[in-house]
Phi, psi and omega in degrees: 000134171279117189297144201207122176259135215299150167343096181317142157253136169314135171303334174304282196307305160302006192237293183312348166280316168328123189289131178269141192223181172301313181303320176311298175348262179000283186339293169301321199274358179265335170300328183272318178273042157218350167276298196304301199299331299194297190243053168249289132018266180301324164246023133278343216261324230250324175281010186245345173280358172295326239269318160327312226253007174095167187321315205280329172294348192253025180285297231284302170276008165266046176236319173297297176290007147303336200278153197299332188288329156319295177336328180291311208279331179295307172317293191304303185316294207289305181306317197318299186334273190303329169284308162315301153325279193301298166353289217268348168286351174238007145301311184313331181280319185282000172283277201318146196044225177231051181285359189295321183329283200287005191301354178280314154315280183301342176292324181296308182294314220266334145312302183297290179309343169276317173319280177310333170273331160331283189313280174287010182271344170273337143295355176284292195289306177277355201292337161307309170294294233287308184290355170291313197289335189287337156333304205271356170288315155307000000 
């Protein structure tokens, strides 16, 4: 019988069949918040060209970017930060020595330690709005 090989496959489809583990995880989200930092990057640079056009345009947008929904996108800006940073310090560690051993420990720390700073960086950013809204509420 004559070998017949499989069809090609799109890389997507061959990679969404490949079993996901924590490290694949890892693997993916540092690429992608590195793709995110990548065009975080090109539009800050691009929102910083009001600075050209004089005070009152570059007031007028950071007056825009006060707003609660920037605020989100600035929390998500922070998550990007953060998992891409603690990531790539505990690729370093698992580089290192004989840090491969323990990568599953660390990966584990370096989840728990991005959360809580997610988590109070979010209390950082919204706790002003959020206590104006309750204000007016009374």
């Amino acid at each position: 019988m004559a070998y017949r090989p499989n069809p090609p496959q799109g890389w997507l489809k061959t990679n969404l069949k490949y079993y996901k583990h924590g490290g694949s995880w890892a693997w993916i989200l540092h690429r992608l918040t590195g793709l995110g930092l990548t065009a975080y990057i090109y539009l800050h640079i691009y929102a910083l060209t009001s600075l050209t056009q004089g005070e009152k345009a570059f007031d007028e947008e950071m007056k825009l970017f006060s707003t609660p929904f920037f605020k989100l996108l600035e929390w998500a800006l922070f998550s990007l930060v953060l998992f891409h940073a603690f990531n790539g310090v505990r690729i370093i560690l698992v580089d290192w020595a004989n840090g491969a051993r323990y990568h599953k420990k660390v990966l584990a720390v370096v989840y728990v330690l991005a959360v809580v700073l997610f988590v109070g960086m979010g209390y950082l950013i919204f706790r002003e709005p959020i206590t104006n809204l309750f204000a007016s509420i009374r």
